[in-house]
N, C-alpha and C positions, 0 to 999 in steps of 0.2 A: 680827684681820686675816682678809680672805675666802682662799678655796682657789683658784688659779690652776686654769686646765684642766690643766696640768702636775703639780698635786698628787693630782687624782682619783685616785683607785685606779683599776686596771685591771679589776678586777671589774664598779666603780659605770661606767665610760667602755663597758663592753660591754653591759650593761643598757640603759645611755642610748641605745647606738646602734641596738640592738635595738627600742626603742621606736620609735625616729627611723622606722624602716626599713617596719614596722608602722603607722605613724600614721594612714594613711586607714582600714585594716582596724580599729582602735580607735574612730577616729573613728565612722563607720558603726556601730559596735555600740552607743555607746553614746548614739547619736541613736535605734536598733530598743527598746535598754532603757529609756531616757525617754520614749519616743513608746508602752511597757506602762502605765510607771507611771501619765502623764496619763489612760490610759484607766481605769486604776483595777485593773488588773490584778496589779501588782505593785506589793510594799511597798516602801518606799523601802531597807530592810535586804538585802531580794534583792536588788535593782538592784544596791546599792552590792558584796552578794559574785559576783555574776553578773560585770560591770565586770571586779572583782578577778584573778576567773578567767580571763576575754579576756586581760588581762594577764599572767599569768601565762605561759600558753598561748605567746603573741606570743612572749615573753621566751625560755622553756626547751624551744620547737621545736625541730628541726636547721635549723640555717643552709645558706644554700645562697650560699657567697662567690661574689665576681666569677671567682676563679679555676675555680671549681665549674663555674660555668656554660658558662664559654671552653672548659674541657676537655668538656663534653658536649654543646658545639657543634660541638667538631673532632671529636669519637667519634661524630655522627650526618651528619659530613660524608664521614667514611671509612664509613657504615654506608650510605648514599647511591650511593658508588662501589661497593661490596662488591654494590649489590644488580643492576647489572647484569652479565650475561650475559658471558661472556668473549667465545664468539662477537658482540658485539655493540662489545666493545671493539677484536676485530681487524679490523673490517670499516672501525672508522675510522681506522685507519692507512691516512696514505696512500702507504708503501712496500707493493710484493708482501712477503704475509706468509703464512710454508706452518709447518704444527705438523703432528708425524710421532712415531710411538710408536718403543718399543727394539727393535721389529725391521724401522726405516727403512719402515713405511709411513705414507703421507699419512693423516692422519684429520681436516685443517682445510685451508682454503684459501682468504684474501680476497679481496675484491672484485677489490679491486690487481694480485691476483696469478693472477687468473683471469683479468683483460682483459691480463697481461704474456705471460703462457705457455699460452693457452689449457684445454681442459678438467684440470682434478684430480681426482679420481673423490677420495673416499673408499675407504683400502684399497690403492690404488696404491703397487708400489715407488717411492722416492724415485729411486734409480740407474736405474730403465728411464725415466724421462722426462726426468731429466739426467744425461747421459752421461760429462760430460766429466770428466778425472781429475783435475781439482782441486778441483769440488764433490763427487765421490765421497768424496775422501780428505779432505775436510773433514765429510763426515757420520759416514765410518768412525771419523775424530777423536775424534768427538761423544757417540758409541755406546761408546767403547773408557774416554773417560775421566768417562763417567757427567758430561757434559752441562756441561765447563771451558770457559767462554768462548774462539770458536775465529773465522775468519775468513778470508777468501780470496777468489777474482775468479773471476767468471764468464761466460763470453761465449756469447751466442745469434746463431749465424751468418746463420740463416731464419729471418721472411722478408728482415730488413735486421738489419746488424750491431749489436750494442748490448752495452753493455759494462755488470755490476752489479759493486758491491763487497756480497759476503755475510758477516754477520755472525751466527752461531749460539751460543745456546745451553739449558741445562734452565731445562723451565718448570718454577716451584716446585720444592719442594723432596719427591724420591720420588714422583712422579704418573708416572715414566714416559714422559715428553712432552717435547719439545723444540721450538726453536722458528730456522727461519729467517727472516732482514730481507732483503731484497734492496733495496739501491740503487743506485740507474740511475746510471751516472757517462759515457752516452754522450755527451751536451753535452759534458762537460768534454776526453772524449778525444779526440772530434772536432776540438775548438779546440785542444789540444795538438795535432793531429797538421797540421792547418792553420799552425799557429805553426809547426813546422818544417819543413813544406812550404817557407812563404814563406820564411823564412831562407834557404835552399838552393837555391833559385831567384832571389832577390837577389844570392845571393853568387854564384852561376853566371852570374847577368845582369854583374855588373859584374866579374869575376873574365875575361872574356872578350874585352873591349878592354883592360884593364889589362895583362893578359898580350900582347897588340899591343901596345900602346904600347911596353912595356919591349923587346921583341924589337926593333922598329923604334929606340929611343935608342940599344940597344948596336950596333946595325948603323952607326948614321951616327958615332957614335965609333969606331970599329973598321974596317973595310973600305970604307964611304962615307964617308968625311970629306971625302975632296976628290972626291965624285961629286956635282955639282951638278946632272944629270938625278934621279938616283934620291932627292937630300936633296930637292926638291923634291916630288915621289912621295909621299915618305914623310911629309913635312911634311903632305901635303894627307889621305894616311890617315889617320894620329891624330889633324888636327883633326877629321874627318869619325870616329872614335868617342870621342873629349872629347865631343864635340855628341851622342853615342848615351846618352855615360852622364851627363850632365845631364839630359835626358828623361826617363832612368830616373828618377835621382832627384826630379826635379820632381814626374811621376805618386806617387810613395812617399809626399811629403809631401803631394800631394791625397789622396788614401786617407788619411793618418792626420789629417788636419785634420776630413775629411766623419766617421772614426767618431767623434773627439771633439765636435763638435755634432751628431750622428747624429737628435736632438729636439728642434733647432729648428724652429717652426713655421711653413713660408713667409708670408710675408705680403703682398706687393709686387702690386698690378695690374699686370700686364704685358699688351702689345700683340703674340701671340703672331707677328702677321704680320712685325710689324716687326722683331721681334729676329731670326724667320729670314730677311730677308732681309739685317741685316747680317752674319750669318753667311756668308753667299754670298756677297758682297761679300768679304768677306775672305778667305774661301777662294776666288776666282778665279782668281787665279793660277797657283794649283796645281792648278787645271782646264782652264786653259790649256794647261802644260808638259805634261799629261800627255792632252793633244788630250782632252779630254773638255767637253761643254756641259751647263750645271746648268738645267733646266725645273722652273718652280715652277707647283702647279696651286691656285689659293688660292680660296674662295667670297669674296663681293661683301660679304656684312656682316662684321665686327669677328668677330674673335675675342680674348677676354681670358680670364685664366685670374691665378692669386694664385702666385706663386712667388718664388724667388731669382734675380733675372736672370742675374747672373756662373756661376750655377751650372748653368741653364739652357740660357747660350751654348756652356759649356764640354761639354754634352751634343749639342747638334746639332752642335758645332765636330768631336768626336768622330766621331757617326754619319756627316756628310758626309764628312771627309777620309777615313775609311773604303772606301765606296764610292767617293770618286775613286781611291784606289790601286787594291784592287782589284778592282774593277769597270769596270778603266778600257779593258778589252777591248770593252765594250761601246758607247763614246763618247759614254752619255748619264747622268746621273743626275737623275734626277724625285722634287723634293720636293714631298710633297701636306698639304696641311694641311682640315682637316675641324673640321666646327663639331659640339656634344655633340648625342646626340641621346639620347632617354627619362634614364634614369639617369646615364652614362655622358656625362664630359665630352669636349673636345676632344681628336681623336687629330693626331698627325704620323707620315707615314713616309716613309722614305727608299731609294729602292729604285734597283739598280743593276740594271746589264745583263750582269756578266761571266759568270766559269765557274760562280757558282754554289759553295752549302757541300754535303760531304756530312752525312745525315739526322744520323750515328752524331754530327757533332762539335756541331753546335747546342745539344742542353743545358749544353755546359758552354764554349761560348765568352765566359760570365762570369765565366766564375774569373780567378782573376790569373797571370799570364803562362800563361794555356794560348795555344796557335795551332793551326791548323789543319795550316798550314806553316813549318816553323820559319825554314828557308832563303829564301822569301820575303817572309816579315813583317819579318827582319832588313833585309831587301835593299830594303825601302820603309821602313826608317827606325822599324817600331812596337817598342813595350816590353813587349808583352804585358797592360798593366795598363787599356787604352781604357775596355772594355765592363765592367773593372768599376769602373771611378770611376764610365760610366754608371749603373749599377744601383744604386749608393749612393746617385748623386743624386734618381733618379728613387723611391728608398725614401722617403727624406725629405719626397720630395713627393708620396707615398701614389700614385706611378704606377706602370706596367706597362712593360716592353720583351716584344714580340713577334716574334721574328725566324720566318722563312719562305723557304724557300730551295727552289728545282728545278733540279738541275744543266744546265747550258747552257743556262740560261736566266737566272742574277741572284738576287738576294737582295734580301730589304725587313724593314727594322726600323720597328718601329712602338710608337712613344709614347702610352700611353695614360693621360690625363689623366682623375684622378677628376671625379667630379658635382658641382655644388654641393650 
């Protein structure tokens, strides 16, 4: 009965495999020993112990396993990393990154962290260039327990506020050095501090006919009940703030509709003349009531542009009813519409004639419920949220608002529509 591969010895199965492994290097040898012999050079007794030898050789070399080789792959891939520069590892971090010896002076400082804090000398106390007492007491930390993983906030007032989370500690092990990360968490606090803005401005927007209304129900169950002048009154106040804080909320859920598809791509040809003028068509009335006349100044060829129409309307519905309230001192408002010219696609603007913004409040009459005037904006019915559902919209559509204002003279916002 023959021997299964299962009966080999293990001696004869490592011989075998040894050959196996070897076979072209045998091969080759013993084509250079037969390609002697033809010549006449060697006897056929050589050849056959020469051969012998090859084999032998193949067989009782040191082996170099798969595992062999995996492990001095990964030892020449650490010996790879090992051979650059440290300086050259902290320059690719891309948090500010400062390394500082045990007696807190600077003696590194990357790229990061020279364009975050400006110059680092080499040599520098750490505590003369950050002052504040929680990154000191975080370095002292660091120094005291010989370099324990440690951690803390740091805020840079000038030249704008910005807030790091720092994480320190010992480089290696005994070298003496130590090592700060700085990361920037101003985004994030920003938008935290933004989120509770807006919260607290919601609640104060609607927290403020609610509280009228409730004043005004317990008065007509209580003392007016049978006062049919004043239930009347009263009836027409709280429907006139019901009607305040549905506005509110209606603006609340455009805001959060525009940042949920904040990327979608306009796409629509629109006829930019004709959608403003139904825009003025529709706000007539209210330029009417408030003696005011809307002049449009439009050029003679076509203007088109790719946008979201409803999105669009609801921009210039905004900008004009704008200027008819407050502008309405001035009894005219002039909408112009312009065709692109070099780069730079079609603008609109919308300019009134009243008192005019002061310079100070301009930059930020797109925030959301900012005013100008509080007691006025109330008193023409706004929610504080117009200009910024504007500038959402107008994000979206890769445009621009330009407002421009000269007191006693009017104010002019202007839409500036990218190029093709």
């Amino acid at each position: 009965m023959s021997e299964t591969e299962g009966d080999t010895p293990a001696g004869g199965r490592v011989v075998v495999a040894r050959l196996a492994e070897t076979r072209w290097v045998l091969m080759a040898s013993a084509a250079a020993i037969g390609g002697l012999g033809l010549a006449g050079g060697v006897s056929p007794l050589w050849q056959a112990l020469a051969f012998a030898g090859i084999a032998a050789v193949a067989v009782l070399a040191p082996h170099r396993t798969a595992r062999l080789r995996k492990s001095e792959a990964k030892a020449a891939a650490v010996i790879g990393l090992d051979g650059h520069p440290a300086r050259e590892l902290a320059e690719a971090v891309p948090d500010p990154l400062i390394v500082f010896d045990r007696h807190g002076m600077i003696t590194n400082a990357n790229a990061a962290a020279r364009a975050a804090f400006g110059k680092l000398d080499a040599g520098t106390l750490l505590t003369l260039r950050f002052r504040t007492p929680e990154l000191q007491g975080l370095v002292a930390q660091l120094l005291a327990d010989a370099g324990g993983p440690s951690s803390g906030d740091y805020v840079e007032k000038v030249p704008i506020e910005r807030w790091f989370r720092v994480a320190g500690a010992a480089l290696g092990q005994g070298s003496g050095l130590f090592v700060l990360v700085f990361k920037d968490q101003s985004e994030m606090r920003r938008i935290d501090r933004m989120r509770s803005d807006f919260i607290a401005n919601a609640s104060h927007e609607l927290r403020t006919p609610l509280a009228s209304i409730a004043g005004f129900v317990e008065t007509l169950r209580g003392p007016a009940r049978n006062d049919a002048r004043a239930r009347d009154q009263f009836l027409q106040i709280m429907q006139t703030q019901t009607g305040r804080m549905a506005r509110l909320i209606d603006d609340l859920l455009s805001l959060s509709r525009l940042e949920m598809k904040s990327s979608s791509a306009p796409a629509e040809p629109l006829d930019l003349k004709a959608l403003i003028d139904g825009v003025v068509d529709a706000l007539r009335h209210l330029a009417s009531e408030s003696g005011v006349e809307i002049e449009r100044v439009y050029p003679a060829e076509p203007v088109t542009l790719r946008g979201m129409r409803d999105e669009l309307i609801q921009v210039f519905e905004n900008l004009l009813e704008n200027a008819i309230k407050y502008g309405q001192d001035g009894k005219r408002v002039v909408v112009t519409v312009e065709r692109g010219q070099g780069a730079a696609g079609p603008r609109v603007t919308v300019r009134d004639f009243g008192p005019g913004i002061p310079e100070e409040h301009i930059p930020r009459l797109t925030e959301r419920f900012y005013r100008v005037d509080v007691d006025t904006s109330r008193t023409q019915k706004g929610t504080g949220l117009g200009l910024a559902i504007v500038k959402h919209i107008l994000t979206r559509h890769d445009a621009r608002l330009i407002i421009r204002s000269t007191l006693g003279e009017g104010a002019s916002f202007t839409v500036q529509f990218p190029g093709k």
